[in-house]
C-alpha positions as CSV (number, residue, x, y, z in Angstrom):
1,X,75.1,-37.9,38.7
2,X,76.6,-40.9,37.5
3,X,78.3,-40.6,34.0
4,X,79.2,-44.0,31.7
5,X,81.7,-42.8,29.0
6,X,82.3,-44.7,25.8
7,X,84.9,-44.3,23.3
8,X,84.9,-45.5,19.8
9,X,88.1,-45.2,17.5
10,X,89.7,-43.0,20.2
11,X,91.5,-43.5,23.3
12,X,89.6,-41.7,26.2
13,X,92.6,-40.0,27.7
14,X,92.6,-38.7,31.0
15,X,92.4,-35.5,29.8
16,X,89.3,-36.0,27.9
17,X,87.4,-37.6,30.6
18,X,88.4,-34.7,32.8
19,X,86.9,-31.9,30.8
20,X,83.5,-34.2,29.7
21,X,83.2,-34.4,33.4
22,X,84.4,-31.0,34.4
23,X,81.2,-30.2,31.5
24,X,78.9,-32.0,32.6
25,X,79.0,-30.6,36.3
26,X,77.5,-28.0,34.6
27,X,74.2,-29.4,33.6
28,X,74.0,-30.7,37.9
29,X,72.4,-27.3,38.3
30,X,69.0,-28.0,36.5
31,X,68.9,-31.7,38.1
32,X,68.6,-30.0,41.3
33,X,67.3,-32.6,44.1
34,X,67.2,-35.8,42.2
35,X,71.3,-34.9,41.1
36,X,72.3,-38.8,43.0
37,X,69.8,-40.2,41.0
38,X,70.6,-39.4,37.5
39,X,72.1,-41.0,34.6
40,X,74.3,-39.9,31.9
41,X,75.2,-42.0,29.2
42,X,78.2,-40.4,27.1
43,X,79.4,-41.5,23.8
44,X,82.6,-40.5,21.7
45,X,83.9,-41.1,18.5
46,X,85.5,-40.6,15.7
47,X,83.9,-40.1,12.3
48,X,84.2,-39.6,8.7
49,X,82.3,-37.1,6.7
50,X,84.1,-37.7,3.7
51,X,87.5,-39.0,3.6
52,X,88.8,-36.1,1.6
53,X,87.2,-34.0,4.5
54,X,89.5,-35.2,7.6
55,X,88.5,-36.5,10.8
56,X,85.2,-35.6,13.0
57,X,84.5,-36.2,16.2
58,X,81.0,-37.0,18.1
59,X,79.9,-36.6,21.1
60,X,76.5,-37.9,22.1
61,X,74.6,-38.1,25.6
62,X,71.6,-39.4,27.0
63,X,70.6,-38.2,30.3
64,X,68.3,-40.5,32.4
65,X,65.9,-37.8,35.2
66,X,63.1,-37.5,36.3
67,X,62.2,-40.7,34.6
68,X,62.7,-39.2,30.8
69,X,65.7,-39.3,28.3
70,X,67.0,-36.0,27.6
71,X,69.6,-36.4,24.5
72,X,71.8,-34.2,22.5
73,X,74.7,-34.7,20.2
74,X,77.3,-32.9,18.7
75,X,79.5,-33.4,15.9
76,X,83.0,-31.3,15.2
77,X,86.5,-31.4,13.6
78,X,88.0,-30.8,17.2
79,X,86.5,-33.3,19.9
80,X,86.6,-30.5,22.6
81,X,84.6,-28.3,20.5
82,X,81.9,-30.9,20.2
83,X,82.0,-31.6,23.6
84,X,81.0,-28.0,24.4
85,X,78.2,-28.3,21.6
86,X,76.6,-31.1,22.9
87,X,76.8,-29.3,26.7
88,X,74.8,-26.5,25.3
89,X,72.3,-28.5,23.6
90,X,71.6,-30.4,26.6
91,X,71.3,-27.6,28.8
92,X,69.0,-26.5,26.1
93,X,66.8,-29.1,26.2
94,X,66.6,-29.0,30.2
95,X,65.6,-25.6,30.2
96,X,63.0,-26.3,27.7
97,X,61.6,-29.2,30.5
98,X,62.6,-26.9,33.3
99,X,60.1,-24.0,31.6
100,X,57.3,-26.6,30.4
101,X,57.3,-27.7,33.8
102,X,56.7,-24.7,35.8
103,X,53.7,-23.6,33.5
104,X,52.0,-26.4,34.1
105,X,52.5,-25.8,38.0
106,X,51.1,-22.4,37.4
107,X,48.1,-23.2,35.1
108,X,47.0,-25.5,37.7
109,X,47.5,-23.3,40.2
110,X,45.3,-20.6,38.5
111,X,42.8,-23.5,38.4
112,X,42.7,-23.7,41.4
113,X,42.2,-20.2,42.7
114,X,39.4,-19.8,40.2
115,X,38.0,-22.7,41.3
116,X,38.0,-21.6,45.1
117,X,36.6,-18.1,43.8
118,X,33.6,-19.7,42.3
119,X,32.8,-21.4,45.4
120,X,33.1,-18.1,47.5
121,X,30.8,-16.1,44.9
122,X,27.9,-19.1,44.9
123,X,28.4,-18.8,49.2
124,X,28.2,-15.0,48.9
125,X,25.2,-15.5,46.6
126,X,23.2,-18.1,48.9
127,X,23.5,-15.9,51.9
128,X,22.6,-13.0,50.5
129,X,19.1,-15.0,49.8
């Protein structure tokens, strides 16, 4: 997986680009085959709520497979924090896809079989005639 990481208003330390990436090795387990082919696009920043409130970080990601966008963002007070948000959410997501996908594998494979029982019932029926 190939991962672009852009920082706004902070300075993307070592250390920070380390545990994004150590994170996102995470979510290679649901790419499964197509894992060379993907895309993540990672952006952090810092942000204002209110200026009374202090400092918030964001993290956003869009994730290019299996020729859709899967996104998620996260904002926090501590940047690692909302780097571990915005993991969960997109792992989230790709479970969602993950789930969506295999029922529609099994609906049509339930098609299928009923359609291949129909055809052995009318064969059963015709030479029984």
């Amino acid at each position: 997986m190939k991962i672009n990481v852009k920082a706004q208003q902070i300075e993307l330390t070592p250390a920070i680009a380390s545990y994004l990436e150590k994170r996102l090795l995470g979510v290679k387990k649901f790419l499964g085959v197509i894992e060379d082919a993907a895309i993540a696009q990672v952006e952090l920043g810092k942000t204002t709520r209110h200026h009374k409130a202090g400092d918030f970080f964001k993290c956003e990601v869009h994730l290019r497979a299996w020729g859709k966008v899967f996104s998620a963002s996260a904002t926090e007070s501590d940047l690692y924090a909302a780097i571990d948000k915005m993991k969960d959410e997109l792992v989230q997501e790709l479970t969602a896809h993950k789930g969506k996908k295999i029922s529609v594998e099994r609906k049509g494979s339930r098609q299928i079989k009923d359609l291949l029982h129909h055809v052995r019932t009318i064969r059963g029926e015709r030479e029984a005639d």
